[in-house]
DSSP file (Angstrom, degrees, kcal/mol; ACC not computed):
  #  RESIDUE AA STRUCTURE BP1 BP2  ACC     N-H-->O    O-->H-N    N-H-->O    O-->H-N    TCO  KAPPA ALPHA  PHI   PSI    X-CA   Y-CA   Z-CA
    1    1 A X     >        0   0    0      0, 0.0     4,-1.5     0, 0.0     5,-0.2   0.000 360.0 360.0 360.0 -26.0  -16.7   -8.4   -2.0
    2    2 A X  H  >  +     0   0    0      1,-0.2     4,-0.5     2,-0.2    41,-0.1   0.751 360.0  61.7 -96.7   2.7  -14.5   -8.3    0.7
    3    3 A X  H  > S+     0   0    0     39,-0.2     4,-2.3     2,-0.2    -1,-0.2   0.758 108.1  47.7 -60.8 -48.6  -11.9   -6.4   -0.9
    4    4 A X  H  > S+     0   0    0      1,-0.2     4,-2.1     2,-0.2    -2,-0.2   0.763 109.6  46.7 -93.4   4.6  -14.3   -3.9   -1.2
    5    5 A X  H  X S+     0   0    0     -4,-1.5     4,-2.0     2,-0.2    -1,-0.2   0.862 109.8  56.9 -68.0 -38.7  -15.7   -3.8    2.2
    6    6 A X  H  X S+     0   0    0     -4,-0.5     4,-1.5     2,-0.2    -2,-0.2   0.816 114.2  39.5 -76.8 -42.8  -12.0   -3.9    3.2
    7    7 A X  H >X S+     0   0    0     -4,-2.3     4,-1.1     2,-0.2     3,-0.6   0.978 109.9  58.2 -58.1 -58.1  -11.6   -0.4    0.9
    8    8 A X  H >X S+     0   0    0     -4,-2.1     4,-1.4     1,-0.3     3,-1.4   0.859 116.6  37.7 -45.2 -76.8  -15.2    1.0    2.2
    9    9 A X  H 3X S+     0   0    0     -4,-2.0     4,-1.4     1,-0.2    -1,-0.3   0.809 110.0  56.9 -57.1 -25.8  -13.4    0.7    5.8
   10   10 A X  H <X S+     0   0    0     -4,-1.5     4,-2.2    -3,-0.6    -1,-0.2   0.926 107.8  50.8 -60.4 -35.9   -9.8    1.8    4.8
   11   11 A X  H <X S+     0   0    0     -3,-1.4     4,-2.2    -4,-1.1    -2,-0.2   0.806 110.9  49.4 -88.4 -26.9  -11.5    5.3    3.4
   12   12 A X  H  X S+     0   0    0     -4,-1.4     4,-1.2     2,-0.2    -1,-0.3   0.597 114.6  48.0 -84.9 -27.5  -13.7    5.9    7.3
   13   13 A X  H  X S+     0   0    0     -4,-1.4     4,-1.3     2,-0.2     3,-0.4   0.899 116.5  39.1 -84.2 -31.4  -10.3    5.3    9.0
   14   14 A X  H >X S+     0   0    0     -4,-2.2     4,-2.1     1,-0.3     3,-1.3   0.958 113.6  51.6 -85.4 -68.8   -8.6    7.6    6.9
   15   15 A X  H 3X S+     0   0    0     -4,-2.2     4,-1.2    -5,-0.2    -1,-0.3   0.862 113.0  49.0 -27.1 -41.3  -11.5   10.1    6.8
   16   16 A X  H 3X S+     0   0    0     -4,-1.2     4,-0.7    -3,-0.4    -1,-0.2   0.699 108.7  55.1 -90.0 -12.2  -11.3    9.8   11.0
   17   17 A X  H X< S+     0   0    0     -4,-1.3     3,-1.0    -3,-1.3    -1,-0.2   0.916  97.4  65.7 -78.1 -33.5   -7.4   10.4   10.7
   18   18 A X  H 3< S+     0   0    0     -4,-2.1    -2,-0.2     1,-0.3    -1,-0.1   0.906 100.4  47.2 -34.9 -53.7   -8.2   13.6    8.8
   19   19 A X  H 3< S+     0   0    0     -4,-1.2    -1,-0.3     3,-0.0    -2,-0.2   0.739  87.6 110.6 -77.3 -18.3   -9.9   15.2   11.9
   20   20 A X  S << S-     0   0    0     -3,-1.0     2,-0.2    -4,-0.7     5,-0.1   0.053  88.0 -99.5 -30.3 162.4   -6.9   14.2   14.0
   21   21 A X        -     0   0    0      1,-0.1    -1,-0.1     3,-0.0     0, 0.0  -0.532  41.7-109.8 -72.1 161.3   -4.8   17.3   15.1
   22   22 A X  S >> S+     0   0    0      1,-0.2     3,-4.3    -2,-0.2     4,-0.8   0.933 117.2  60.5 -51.5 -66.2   -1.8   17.4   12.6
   23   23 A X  T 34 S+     0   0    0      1,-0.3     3,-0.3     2,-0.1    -1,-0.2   0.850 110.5  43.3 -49.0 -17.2    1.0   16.4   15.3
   24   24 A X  T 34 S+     0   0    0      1,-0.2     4,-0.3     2,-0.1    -1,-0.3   0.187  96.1  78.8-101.1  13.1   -1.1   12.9   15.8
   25   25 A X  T <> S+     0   0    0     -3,-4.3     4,-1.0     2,-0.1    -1,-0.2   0.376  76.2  74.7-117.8  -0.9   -1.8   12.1   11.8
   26   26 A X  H >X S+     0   0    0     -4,-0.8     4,-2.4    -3,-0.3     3,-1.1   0.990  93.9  48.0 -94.7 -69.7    1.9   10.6   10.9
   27   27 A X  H >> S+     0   0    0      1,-0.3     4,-1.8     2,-0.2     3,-0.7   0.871 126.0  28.8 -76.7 -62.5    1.5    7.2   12.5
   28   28 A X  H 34 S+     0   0    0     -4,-0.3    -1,-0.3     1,-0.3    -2,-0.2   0.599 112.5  59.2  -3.8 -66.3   -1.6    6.7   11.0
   29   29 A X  H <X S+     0   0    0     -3,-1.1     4,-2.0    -4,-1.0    -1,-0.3   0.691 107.9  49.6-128.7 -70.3   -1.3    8.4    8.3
   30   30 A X  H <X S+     0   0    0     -4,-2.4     4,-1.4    -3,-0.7    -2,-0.2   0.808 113.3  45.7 -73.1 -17.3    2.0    6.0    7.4
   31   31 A X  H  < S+     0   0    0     -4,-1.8    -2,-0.2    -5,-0.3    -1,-0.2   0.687 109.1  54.8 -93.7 -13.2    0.1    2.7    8.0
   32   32 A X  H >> S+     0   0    0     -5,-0.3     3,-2.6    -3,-0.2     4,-1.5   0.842 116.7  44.2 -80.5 -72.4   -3.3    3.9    5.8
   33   33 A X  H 3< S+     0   0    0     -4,-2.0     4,-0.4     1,-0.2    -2,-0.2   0.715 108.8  49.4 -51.5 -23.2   -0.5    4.5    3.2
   34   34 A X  T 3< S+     0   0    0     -4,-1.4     4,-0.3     2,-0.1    -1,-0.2   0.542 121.2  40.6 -80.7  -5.3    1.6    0.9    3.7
   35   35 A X  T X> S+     0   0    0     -3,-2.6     3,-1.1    -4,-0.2     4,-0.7   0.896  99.5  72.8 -93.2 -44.1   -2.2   -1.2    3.4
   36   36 A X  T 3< S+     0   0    0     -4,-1.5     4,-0.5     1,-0.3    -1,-0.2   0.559  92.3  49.1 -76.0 -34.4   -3.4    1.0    0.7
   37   37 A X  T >> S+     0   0    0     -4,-0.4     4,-1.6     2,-0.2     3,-0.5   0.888 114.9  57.1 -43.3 -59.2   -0.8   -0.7   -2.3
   38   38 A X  H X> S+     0   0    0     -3,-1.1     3,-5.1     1,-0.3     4,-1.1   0.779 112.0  38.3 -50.3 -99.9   -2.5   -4.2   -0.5
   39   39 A X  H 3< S+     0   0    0     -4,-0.7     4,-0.4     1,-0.4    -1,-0.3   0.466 108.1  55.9 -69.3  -1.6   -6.1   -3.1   -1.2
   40   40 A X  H <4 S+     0   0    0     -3,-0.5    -1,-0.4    -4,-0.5    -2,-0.2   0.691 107.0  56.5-104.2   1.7   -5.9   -1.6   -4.5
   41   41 A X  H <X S+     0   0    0     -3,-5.1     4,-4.8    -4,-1.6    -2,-0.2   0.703 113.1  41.9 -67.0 -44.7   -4.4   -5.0   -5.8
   42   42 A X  T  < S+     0   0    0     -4,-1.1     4,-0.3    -5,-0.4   -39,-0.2   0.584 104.1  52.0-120.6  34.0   -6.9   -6.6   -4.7
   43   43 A X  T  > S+     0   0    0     -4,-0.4     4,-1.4     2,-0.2     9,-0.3   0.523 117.2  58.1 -99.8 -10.2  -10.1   -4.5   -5.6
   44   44 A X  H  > S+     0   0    0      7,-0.2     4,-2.8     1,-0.2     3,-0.4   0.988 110.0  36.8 -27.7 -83.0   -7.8   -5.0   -9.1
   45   45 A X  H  < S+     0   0    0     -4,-4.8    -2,-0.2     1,-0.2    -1,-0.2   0.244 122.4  50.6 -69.6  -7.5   -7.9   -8.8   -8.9
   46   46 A X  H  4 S-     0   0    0     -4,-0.3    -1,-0.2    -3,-0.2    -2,-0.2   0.392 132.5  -1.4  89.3 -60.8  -11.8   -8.5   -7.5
   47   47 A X  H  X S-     0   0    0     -4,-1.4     4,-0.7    -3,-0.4     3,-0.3  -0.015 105.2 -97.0-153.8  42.9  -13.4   -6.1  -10.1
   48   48 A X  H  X  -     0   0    0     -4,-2.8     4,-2.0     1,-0.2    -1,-0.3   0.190  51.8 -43.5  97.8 158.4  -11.0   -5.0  -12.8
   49   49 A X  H  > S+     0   0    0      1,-0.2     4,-2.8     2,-0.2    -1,-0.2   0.696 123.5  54.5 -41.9 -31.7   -8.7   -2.6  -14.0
   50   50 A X  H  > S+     0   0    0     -3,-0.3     4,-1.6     2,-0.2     5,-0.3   0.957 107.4  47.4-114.9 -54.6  -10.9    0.3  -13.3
   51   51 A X  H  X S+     0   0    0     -4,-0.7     4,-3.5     2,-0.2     5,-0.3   0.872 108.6  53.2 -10.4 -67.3  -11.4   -0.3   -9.9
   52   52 A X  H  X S+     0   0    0     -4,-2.0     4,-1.4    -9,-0.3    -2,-0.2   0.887 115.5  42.0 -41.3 -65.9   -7.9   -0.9   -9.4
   53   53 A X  H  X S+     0   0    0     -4,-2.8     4,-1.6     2,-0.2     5,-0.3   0.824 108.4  57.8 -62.8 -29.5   -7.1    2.9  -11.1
   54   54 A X  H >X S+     0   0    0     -4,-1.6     4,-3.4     2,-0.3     3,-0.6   0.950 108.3  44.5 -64.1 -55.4   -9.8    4.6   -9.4
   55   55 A X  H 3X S+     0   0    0     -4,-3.5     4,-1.9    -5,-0.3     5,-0.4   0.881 115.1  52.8 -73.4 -12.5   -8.3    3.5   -5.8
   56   56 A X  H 3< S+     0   0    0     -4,-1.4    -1,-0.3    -5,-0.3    -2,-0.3   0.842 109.9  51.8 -96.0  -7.0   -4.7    4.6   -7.2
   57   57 A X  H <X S+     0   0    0     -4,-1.6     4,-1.0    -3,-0.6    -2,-0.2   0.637 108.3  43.7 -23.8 -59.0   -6.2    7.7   -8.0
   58   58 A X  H >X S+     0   0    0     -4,-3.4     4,-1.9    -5,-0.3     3,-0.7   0.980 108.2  61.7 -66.5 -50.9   -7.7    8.5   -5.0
   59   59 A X  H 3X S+     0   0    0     -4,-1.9     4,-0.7     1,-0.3    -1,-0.1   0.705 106.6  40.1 -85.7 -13.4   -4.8    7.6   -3.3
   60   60 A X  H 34 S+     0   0    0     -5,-0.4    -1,-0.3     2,-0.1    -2,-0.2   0.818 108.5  59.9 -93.0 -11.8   -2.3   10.1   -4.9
   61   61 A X  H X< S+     0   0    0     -4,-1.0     3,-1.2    -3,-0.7    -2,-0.2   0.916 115.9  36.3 -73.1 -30.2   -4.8   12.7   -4.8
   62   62 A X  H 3< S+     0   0    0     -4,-1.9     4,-0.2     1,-0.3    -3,-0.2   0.569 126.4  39.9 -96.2   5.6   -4.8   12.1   -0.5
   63   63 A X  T 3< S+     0   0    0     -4,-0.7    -1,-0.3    -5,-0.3    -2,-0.2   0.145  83.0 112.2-144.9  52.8   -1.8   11.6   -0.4
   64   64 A X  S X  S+     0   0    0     -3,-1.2     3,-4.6     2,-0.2     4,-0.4   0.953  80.1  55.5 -60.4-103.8   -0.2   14.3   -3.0
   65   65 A X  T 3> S+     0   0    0      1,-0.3     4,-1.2    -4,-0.2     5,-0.3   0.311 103.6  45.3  -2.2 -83.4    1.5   16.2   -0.6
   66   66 A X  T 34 S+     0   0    0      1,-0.3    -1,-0.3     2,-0.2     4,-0.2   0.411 122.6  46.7 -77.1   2.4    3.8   13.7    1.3
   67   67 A X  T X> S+     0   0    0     -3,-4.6     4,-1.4    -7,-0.1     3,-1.4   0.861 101.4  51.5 -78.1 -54.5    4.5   12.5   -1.8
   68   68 A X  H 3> S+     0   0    0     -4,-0.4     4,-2.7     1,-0.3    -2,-0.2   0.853 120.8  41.5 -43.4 -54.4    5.2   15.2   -3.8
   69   69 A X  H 3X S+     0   0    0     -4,-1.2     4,-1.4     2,-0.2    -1,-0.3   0.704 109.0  57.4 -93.5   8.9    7.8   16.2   -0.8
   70   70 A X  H <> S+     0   0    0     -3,-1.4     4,-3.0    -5,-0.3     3,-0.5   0.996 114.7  44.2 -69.6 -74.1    9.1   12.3   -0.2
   71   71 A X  H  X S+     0   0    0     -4,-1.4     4,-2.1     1,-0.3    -2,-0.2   0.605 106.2  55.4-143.1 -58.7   10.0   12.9   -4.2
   72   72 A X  H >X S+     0   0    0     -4,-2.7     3,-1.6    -5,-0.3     4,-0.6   0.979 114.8  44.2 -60.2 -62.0   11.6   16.7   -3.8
   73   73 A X  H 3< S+     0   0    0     -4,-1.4    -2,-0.3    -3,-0.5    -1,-0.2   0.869 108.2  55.9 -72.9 -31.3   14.2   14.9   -1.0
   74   74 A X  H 3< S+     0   0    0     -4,-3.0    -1,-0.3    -5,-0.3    -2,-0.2   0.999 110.4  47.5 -48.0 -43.1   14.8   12.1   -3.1
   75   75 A X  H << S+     0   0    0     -4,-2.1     2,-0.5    -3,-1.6    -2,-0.2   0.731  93.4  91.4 -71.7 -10.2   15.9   14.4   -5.7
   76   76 A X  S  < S-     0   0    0     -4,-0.6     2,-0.2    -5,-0.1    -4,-0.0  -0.627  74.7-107.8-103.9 159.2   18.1   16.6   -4.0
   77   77 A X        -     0   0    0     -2,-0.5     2,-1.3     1,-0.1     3,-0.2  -0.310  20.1-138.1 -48.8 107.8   21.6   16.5   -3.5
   78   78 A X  S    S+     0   0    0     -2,-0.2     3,-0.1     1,-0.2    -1,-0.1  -0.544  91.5  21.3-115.7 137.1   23.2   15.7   -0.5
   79   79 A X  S    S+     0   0    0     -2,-1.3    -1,-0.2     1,-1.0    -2,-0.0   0.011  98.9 114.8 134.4 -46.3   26.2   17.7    0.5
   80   80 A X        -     0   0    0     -3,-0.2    -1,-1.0     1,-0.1     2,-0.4  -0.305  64.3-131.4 -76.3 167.9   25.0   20.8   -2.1
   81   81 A X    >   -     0   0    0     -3,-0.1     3,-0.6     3,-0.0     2,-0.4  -0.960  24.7-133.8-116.3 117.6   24.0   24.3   -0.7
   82   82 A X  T 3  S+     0   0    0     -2,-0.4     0, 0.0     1,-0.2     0, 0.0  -0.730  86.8  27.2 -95.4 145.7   20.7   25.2   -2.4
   83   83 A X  T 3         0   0    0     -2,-0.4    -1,-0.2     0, 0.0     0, 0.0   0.574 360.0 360.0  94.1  11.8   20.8   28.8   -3.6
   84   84 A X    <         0   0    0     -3,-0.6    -2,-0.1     0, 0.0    -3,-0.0   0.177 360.0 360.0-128.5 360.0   24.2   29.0   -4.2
């Protein structure tokens, strides 16, 4: 139960980091994202598989973006000229 209290609170700080201005959402923003691995293990071990996918669901839908471009830089080359 206290896994999911723990979520239930994760999702109202991240909801009150939303309304931040932009320039003030990265520190946040990176520590909602280093817990969030933590608490979807253990609403896993707490109530199942489906639990478990649901919060890794959510959490790539809120945090598609800064993956998606963490992902583009991995991939590129450094040292090439893109567009050439």
């Amino acid at each position: 139960m206290l896994s999911l209290l723990a979520a239930v609170l994760w999702v109202f700080i991240a909801t009150a980091v939303a309304a931040l201005p932009v320039r003030w959402q990265r520190g946040p923003g990176i520590a909602l994202a280093a817990v969030a691995p933590v608490l979807i293990y253990l609403l896993g071990r707490d109530h199942g598989w489906f639990a478990a996918a649901f919060g890794v669901f959510a959490v790539l839908s809120m945090f598609r973006r800064p993956l998606c471009h963490g992902l583009s830089r991995l991939r590129s080359v450094p040292g090439s000229e893109a567009g050439k």
